[in-house]
mmCIF file of the N, C-alpha and C atoms, coordinates in Angstrom:
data_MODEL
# 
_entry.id   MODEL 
# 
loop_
_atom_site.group_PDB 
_atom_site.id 
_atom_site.type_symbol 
_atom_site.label_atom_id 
_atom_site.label_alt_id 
_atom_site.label_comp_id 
_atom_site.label_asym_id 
_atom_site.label_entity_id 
_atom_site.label_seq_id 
_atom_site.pdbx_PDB_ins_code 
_atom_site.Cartn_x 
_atom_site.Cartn_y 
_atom_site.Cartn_z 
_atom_site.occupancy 
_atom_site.B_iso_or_equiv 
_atom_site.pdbx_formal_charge 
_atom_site.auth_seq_id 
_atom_site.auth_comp_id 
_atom_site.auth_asym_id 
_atom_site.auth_atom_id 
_atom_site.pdbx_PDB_model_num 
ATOM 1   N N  . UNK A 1 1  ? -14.577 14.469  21.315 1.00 0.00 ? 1  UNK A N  1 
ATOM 2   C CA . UNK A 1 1  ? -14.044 14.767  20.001 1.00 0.00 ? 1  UNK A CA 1 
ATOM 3   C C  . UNK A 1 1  ? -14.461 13.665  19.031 1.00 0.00 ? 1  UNK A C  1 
ATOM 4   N N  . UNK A 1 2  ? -14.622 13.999  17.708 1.00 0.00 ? 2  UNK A N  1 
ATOM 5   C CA . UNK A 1 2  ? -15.282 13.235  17.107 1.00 0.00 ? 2  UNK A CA 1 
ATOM 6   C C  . UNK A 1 2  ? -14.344 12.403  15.847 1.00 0.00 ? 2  UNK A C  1 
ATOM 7   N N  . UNK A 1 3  ? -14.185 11.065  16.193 1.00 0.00 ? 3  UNK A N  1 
ATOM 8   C CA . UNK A 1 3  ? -13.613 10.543  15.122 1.00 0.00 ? 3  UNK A CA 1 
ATOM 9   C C  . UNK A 1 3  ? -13.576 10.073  14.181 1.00 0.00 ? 3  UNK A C  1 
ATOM 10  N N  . UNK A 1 4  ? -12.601 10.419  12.706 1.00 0.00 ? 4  UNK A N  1 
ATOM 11  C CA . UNK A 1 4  ? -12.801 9.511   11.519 1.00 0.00 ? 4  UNK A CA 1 
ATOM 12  C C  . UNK A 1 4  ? -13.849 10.654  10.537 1.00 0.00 ? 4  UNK A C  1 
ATOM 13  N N  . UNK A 1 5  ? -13.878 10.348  9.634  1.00 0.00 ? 5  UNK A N  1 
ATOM 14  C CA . UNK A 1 5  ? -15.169 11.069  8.955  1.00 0.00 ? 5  UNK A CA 1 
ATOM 15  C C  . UNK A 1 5  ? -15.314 9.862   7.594  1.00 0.00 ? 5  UNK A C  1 
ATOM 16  N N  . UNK A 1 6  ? -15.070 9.065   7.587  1.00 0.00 ? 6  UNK A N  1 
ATOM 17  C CA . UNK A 1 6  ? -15.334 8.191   6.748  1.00 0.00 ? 6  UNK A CA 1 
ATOM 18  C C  . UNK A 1 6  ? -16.577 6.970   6.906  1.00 0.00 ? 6  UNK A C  1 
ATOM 19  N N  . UNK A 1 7  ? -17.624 6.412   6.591  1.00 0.00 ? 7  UNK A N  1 
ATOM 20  C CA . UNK A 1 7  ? -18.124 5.769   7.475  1.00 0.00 ? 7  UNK A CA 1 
ATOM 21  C C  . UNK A 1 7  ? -17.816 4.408   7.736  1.00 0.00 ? 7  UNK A C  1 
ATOM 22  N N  . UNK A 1 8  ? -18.007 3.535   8.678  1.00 0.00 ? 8  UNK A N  1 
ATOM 23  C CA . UNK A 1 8  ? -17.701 2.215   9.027  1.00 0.00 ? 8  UNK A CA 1 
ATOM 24  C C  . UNK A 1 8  ? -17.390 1.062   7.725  1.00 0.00 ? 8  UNK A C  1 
ATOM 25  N N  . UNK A 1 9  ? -18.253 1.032   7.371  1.00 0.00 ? 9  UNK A N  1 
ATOM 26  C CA . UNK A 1 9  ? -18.931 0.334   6.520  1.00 0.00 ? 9  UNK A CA 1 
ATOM 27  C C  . UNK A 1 9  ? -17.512 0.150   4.919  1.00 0.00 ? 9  UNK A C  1 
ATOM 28  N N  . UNK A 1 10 ? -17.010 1.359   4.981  1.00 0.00 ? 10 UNK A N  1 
ATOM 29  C CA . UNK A 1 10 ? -15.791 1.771   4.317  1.00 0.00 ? 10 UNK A CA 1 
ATOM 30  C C  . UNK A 1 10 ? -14.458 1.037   4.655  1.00 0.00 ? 10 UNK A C  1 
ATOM 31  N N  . UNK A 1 11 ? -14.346 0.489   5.905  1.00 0.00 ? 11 UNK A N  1 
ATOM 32  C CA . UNK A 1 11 ? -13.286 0.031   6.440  1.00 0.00 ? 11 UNK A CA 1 
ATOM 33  C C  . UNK A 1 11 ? -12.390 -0.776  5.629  1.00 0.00 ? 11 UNK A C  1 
ATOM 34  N N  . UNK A 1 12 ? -12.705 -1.611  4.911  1.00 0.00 ? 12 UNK A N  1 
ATOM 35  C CA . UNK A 1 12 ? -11.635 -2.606  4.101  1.00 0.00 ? 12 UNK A CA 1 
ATOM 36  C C  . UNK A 1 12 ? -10.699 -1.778  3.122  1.00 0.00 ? 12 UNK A C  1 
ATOM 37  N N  . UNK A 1 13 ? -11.730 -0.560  2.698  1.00 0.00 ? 13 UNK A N  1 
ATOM 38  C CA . UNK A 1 13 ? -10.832 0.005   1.630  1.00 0.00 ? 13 UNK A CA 1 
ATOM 39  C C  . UNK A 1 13 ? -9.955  1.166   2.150  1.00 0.00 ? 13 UNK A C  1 
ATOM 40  N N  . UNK A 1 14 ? -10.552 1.595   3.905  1.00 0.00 ? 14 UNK A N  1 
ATOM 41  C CA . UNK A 1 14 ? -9.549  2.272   3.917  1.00 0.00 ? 14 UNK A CA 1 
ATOM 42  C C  . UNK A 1 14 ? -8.130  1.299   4.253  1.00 0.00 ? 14 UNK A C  1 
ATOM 43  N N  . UNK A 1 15 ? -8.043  0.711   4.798  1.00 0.00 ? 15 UNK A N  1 
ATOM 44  C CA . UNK A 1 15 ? -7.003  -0.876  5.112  1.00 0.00 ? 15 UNK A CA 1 
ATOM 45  C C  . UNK A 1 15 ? -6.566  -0.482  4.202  1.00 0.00 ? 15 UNK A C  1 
ATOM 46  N N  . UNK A 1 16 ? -6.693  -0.855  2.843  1.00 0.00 ? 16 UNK A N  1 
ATOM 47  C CA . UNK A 1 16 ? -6.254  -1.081  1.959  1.00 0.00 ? 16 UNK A CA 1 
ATOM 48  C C  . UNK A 1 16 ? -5.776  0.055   1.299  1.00 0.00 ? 16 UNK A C  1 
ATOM 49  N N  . UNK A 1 17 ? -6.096  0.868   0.833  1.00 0.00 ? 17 UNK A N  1 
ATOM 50  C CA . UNK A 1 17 ? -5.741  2.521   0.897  1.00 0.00 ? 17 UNK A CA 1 
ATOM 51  C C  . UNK A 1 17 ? -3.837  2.652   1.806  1.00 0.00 ? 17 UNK A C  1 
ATOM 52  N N  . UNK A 1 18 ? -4.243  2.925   3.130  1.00 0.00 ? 18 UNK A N  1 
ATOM 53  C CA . UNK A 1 18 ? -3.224  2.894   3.924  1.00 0.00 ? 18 UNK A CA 1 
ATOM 54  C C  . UNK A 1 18 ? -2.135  1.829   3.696  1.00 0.00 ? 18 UNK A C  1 
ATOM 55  N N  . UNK A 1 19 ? -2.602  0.479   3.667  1.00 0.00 ? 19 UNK A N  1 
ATOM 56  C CA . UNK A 1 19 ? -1.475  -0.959  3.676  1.00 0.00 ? 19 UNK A CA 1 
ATOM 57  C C  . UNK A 1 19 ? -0.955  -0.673  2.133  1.00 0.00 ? 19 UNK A C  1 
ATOM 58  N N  . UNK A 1 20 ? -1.354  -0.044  1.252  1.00 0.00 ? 20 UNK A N  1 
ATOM 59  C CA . UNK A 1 20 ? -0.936  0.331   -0.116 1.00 0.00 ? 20 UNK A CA 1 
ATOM 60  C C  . UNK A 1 20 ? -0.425  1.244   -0.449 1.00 0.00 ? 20 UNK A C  1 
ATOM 61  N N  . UNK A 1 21 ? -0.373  2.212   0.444  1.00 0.00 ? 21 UNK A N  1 
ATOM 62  C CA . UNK A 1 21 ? 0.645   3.473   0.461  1.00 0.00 ? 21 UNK A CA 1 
ATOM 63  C C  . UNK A 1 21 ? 1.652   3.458   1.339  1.00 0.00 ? 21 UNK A C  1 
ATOM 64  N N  . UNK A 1 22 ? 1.445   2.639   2.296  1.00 0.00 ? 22 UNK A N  1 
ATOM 65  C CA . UNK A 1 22 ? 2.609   2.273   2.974  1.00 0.00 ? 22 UNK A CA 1 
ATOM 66  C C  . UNK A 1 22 ? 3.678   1.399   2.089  1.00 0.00 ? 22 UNK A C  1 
ATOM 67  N N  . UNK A 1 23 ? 3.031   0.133   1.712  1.00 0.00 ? 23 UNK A N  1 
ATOM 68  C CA . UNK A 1 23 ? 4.369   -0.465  1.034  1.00 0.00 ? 23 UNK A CA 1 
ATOM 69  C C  . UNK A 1 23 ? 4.573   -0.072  -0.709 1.00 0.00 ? 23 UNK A C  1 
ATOM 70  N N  . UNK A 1 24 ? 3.701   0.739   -0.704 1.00 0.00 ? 24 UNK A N  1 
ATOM 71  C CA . UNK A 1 24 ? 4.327   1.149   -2.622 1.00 0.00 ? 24 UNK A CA 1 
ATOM 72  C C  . UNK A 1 24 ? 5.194   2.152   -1.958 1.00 0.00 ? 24 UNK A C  1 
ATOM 73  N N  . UNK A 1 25 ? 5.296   3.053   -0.706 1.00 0.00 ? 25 UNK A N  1 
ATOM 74  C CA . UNK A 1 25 ? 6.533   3.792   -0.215 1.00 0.00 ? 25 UNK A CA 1 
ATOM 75  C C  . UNK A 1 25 ? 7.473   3.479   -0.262 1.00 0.00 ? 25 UNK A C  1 
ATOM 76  N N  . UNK A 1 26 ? 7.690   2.423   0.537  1.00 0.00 ? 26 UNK A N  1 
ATOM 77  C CA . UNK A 1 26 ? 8.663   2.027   1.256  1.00 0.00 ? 26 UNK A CA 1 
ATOM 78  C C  . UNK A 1 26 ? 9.580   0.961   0.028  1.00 0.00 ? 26 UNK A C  1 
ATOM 79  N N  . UNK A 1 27 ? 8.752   0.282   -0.928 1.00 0.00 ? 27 UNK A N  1 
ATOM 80  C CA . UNK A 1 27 ? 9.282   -0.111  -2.098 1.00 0.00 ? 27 UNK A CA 1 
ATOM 81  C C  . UNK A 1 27 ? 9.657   0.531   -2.766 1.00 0.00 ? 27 UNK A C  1 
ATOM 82  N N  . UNK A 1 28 ? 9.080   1.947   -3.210 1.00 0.00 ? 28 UNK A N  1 
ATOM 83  C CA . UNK A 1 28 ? 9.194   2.891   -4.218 1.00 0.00 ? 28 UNK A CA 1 
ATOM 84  C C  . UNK A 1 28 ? 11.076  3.517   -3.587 1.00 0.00 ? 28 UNK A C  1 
ATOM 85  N N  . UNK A 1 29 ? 10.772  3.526   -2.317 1.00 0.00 ? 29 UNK A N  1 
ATOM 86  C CA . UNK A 1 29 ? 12.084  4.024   -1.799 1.00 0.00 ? 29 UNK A CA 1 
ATOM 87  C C  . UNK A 1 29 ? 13.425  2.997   -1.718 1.00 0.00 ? 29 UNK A C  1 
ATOM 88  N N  . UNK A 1 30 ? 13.220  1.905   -1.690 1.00 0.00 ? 30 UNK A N  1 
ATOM 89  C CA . UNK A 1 30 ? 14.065  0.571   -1.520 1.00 0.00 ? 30 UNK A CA 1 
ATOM 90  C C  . UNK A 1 30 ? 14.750  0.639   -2.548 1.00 0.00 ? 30 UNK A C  1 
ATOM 91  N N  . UNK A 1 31 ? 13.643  0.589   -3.773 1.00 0.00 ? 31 UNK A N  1 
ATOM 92  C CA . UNK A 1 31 ? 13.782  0.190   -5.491 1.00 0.00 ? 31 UNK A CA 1 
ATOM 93  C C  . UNK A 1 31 ? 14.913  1.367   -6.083 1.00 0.00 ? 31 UNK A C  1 
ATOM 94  N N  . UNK A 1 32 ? 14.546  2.226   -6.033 1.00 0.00 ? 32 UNK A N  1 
ATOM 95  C CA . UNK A 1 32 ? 14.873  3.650   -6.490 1.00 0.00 ? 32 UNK A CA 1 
ATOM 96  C C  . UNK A 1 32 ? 16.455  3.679   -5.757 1.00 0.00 ? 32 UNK A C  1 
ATOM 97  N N  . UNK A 1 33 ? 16.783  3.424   -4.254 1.00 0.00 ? 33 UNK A N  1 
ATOM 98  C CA . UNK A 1 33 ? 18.197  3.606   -3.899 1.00 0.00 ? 33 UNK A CA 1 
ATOM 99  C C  . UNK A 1 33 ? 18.646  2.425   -4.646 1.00 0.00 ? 33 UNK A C  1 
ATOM 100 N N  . UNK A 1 34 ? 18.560  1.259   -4.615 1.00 0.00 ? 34 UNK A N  1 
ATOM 101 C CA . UNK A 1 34 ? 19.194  -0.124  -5.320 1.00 0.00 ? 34 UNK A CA 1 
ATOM 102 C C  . UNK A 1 34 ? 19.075  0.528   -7.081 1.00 0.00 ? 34 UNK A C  1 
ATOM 103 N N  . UNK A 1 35 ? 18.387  0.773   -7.915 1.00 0.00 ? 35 UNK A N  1 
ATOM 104 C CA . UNK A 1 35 ? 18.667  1.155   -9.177 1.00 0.00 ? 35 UNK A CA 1 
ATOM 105 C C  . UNK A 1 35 ? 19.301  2.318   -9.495 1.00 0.00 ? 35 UNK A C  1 
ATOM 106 N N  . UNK A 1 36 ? 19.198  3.972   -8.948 1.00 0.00 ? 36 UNK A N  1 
ATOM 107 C CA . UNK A 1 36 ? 20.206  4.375   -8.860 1.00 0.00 ? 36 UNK A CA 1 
ATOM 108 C C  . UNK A 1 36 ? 20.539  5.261   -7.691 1.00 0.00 ? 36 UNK A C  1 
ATOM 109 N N  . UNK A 1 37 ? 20.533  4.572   -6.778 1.00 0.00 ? 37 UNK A N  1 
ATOM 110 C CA . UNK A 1 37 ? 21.601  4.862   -5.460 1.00 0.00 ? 37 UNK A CA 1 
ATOM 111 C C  . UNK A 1 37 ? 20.772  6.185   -4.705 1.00 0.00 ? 37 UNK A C  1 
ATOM 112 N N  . UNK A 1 38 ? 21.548  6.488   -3.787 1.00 0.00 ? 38 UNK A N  1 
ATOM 113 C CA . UNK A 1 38 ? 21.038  7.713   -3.073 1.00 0.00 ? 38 UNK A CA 1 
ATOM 114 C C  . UNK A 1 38 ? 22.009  9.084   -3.105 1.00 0.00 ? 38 UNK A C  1 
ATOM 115 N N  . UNK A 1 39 ? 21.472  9.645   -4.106 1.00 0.00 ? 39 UNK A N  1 
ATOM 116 C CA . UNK A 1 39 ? 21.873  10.796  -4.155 1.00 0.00 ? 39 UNK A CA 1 
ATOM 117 C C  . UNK A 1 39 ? 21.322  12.035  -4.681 1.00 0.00 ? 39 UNK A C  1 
ATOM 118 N N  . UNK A 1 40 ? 21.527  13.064  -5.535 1.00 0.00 ? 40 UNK A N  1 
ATOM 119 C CA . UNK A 1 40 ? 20.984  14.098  -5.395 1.00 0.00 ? 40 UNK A CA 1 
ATOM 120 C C  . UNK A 1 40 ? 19.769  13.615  -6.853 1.00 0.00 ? 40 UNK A C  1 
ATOM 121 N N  . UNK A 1 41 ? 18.228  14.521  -6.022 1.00 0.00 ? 41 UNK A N  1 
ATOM 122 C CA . UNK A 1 41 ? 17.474  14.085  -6.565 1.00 0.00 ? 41 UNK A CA 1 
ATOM 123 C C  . UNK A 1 41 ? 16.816  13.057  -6.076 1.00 0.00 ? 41 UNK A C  1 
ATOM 124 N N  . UNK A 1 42 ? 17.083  11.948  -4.936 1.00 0.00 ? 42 UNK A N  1 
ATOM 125 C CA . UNK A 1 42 ? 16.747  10.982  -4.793 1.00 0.00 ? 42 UNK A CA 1 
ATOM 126 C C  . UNK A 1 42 ? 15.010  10.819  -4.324 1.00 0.00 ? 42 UNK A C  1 
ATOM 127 N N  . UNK A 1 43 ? 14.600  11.652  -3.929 1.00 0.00 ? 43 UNK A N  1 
ATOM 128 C CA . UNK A 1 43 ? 13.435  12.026  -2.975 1.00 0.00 ? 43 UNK A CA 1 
ATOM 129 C C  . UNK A 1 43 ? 12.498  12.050  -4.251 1.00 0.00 ? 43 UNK A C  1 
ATOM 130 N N  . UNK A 1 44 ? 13.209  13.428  -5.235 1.00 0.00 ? 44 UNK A N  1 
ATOM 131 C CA . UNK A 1 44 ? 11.998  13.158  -6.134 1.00 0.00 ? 44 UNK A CA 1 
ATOM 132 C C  . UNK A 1 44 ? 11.984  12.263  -6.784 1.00 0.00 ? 44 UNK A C  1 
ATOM 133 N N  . UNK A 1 45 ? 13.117  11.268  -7.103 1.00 0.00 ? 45 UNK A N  1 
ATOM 134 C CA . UNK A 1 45 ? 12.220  9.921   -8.051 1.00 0.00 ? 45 UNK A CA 1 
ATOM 135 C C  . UNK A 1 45 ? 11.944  9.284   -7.290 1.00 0.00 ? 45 UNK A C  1 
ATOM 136 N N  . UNK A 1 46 ? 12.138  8.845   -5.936 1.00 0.00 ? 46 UNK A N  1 
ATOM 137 C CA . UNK A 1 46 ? 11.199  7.745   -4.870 1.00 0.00 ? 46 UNK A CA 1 
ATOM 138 C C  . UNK A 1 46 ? 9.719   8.786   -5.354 1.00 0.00 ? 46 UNK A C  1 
ATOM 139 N N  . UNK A 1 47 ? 9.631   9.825   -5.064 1.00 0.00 ? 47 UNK A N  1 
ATOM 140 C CA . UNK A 1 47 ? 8.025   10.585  -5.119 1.00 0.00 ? 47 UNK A CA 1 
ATOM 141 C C  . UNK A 1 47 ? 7.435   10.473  -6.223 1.00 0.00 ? 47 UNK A C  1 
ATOM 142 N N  . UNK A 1 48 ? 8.271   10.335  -7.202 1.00 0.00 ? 48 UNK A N  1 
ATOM 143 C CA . UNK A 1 48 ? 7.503   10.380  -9.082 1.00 0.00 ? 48 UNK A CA 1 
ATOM 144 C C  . UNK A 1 48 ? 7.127   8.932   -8.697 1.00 0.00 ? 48 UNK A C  1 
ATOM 145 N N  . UNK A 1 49 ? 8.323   7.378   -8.469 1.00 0.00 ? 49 UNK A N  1 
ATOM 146 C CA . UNK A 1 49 ? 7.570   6.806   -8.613 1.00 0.00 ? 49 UNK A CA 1 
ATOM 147 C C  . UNK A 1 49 ? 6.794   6.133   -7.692 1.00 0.00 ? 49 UNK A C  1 
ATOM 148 N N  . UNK A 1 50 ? 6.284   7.179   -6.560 1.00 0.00 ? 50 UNK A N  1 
ATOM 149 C CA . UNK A 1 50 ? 5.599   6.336   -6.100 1.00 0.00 ? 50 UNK A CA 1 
ATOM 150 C C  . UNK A 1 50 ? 3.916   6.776   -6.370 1.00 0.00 ? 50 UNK A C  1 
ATOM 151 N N  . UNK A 1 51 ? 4.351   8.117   -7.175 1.00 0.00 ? 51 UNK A N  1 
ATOM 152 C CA . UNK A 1 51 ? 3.135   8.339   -7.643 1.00 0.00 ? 51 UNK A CA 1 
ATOM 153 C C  . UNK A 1 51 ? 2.558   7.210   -8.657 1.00 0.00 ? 51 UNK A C  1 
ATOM 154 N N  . UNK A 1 52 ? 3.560   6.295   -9.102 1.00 0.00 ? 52 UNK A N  1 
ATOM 155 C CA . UNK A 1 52 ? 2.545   5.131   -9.933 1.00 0.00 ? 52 UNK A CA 1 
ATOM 156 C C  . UNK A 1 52 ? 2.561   4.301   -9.578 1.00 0.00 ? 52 UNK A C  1 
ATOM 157 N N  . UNK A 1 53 ? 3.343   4.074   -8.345 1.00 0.00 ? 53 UNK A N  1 
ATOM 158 C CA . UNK A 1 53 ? 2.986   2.595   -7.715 1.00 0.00 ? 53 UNK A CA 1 
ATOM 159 C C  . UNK A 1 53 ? 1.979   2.359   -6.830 1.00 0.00 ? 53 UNK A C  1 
ATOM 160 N N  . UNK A 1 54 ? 1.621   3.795   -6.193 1.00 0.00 ? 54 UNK A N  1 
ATOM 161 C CA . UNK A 1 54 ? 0.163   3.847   -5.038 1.00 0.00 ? 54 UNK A CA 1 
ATOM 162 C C  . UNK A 1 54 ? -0.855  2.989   -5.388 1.00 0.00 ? 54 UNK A C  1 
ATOM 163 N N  . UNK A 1 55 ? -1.417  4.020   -7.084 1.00 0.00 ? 55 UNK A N  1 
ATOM 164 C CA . UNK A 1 55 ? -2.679  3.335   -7.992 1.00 0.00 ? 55 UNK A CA 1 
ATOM 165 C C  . UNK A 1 55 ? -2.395  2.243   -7.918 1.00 0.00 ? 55 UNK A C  1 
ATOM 166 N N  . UNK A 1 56 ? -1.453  1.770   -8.319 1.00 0.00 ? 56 UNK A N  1 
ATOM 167 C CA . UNK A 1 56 ? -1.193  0.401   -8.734 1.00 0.00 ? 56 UNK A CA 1 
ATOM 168 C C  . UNK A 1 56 ? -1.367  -0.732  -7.451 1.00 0.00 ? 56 UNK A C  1 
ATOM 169 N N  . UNK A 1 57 ? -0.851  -0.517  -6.491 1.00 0.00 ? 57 UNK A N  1 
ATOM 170 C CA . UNK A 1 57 ? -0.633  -1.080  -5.161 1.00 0.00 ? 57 UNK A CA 1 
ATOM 171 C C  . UNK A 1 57 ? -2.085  -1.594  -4.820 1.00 0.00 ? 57 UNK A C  1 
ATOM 172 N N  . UNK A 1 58 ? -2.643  0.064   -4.590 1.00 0.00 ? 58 UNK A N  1 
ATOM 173 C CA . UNK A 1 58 ? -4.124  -0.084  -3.749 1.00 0.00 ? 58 UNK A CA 1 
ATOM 174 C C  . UNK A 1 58 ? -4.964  -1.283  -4.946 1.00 0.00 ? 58 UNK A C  1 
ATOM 175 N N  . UNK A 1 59 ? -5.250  -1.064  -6.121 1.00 0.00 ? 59 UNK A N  1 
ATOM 176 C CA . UNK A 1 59 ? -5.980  -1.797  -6.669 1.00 0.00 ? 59 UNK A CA 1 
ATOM 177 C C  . UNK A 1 59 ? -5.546  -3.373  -6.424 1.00 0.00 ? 59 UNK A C  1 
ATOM 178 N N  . UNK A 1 60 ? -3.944  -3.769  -6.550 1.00 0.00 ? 60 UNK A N  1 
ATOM 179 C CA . UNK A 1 60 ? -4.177  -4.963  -6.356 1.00 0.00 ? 60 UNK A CA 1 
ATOM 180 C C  . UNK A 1 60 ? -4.717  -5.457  -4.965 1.00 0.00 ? 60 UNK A C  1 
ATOM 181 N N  . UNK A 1 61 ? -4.104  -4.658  -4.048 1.00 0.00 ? 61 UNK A N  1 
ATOM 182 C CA . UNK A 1 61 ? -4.578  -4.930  -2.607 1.00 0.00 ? 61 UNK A CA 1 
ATOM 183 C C  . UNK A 1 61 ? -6.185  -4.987  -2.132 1.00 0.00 ? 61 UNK A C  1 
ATOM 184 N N  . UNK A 1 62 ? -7.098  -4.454  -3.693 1.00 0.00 ? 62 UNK A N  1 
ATOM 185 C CA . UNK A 1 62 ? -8.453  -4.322  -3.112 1.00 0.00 ? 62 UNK A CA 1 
ATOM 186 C C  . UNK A 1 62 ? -8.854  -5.713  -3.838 1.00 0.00 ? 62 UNK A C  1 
ATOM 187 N N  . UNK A 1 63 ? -8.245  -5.982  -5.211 1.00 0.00 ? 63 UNK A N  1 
ATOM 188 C CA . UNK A 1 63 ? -8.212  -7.204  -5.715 1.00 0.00 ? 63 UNK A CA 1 
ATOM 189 C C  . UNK A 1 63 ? -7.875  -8.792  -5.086 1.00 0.00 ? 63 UNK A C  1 
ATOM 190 N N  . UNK A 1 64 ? -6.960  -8.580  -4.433 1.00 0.00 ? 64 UNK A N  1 
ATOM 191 C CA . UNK A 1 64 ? -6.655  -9.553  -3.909 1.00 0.00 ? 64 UNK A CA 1 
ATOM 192 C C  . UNK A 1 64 ? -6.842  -9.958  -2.395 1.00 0.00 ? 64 UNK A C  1 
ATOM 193 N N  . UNK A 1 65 ? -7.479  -8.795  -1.623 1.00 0.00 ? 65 UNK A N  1 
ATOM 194 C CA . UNK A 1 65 ? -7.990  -9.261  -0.481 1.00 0.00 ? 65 UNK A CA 1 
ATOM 195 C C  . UNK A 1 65 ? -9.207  -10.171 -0.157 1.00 0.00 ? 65 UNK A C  1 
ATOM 196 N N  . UNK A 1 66 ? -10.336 -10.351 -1.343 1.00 0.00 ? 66 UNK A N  1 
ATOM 197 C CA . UNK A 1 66 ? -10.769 -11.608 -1.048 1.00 0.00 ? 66 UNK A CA 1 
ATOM 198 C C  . UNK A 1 66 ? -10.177 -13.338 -0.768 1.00 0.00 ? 66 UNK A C  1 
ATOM 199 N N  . UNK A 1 67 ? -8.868  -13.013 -1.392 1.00 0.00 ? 67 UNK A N  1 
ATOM 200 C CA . UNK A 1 67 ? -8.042  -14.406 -1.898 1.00 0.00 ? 67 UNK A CA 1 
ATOM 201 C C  . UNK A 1 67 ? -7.582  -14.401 -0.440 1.00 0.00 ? 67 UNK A C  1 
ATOM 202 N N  . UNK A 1 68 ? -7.055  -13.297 -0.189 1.00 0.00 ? 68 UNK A N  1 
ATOM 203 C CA . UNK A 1 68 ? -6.206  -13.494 1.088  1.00 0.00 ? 68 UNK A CA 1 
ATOM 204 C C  . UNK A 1 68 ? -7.012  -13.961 2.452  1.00 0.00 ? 68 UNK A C  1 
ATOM 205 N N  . UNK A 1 69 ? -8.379  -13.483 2.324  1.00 0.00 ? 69 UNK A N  1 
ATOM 206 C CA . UNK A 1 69 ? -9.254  -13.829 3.349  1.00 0.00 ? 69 UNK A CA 1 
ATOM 207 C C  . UNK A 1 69 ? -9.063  -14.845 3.711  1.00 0.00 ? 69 UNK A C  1 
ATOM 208 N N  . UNK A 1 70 ? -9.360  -15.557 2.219  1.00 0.00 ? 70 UNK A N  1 
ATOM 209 C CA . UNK A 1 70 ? -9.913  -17.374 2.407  1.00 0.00 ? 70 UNK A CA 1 
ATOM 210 C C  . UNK A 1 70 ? -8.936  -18.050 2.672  1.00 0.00 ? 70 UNK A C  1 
ATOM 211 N N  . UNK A 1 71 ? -7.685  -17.448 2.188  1.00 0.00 ? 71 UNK A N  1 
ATOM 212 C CA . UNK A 1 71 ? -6.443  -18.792 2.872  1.00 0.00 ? 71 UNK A CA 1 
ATOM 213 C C  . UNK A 1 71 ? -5.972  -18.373 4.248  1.00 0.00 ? 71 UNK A C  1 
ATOM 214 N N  . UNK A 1 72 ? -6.256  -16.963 4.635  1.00 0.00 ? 72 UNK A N  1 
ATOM 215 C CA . UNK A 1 72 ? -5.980  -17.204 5.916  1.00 0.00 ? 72 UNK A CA 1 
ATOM 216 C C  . UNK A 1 72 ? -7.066  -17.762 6.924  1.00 0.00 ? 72 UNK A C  1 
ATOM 217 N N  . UNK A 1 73 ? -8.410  -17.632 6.529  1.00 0.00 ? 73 UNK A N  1 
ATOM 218 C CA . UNK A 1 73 ? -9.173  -18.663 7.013  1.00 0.00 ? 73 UNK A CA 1 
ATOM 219 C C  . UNK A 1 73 ? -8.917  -19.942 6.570  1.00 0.00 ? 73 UNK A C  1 
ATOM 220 N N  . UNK A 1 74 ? -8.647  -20.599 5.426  1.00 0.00 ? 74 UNK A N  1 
ATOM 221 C CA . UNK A 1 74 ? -7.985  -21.758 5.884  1.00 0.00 ? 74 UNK A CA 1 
ATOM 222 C C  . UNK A 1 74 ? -7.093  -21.884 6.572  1.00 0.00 ? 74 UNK A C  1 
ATOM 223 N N  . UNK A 1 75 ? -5.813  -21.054 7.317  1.00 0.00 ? 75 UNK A N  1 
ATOM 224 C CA . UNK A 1 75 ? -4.623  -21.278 7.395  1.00 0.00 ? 75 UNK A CA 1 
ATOM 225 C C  . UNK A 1 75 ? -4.874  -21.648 9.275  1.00 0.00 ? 75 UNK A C  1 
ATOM 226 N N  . UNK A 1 76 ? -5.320  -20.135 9.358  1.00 0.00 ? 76 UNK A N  1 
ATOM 227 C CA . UNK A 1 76 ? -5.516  -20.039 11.273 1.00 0.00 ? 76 UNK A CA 1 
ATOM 228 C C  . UNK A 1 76 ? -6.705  -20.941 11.721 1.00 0.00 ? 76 UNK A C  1 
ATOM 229 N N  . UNK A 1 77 ? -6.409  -21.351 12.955 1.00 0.00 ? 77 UNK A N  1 
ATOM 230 C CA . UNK A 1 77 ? -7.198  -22.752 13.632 1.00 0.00 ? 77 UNK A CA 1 
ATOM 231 C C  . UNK A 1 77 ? -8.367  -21.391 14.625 1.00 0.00 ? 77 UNK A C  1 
ATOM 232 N N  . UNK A 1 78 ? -10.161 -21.532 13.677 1.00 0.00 ? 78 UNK A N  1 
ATOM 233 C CA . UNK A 1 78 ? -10.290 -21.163 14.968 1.00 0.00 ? 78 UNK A CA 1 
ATOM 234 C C  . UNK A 1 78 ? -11.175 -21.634 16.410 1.00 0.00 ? 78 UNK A C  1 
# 
């Protein structure tokens, strides 16, 4: 069976793609019960906003993964 259809070479951005829709979720959902609570309706404003936090997420995450490279190569002994 054949896997992936994206090619190799693509890899950082899918990382980043995924690691950016994961936590603009999981924020979008955090944020939204703490400002106004969990109740009816709640699903669709975690979903409205996480429709603007995705864009937002992935770009910084494609932005700022050079930075992150270099200090964790400074950081880890190898």
């Amino acid at each position: 069976m054949k896997k992936g259809f994206i090619p190799a070479r693509y890899t950082p951005y899918v990382v980043a793609f995924y690691m950016a829709g994961f936590m603009a979720f999981l924020m979008s959902a955090v944020l939204v019960a703490i400002n106004t609570g969990v109740g009816d309706g709640y699903v669709k404003r975690v979903l409205f906003n996480y429709s603007i936090a995705m864009p937002i997420a992935f770009v910084c995450v494609v932005l700022i993964r050079p930075i992150v490279t270099k200090l964790t190569n400074f950081t880890v002994k190898n």
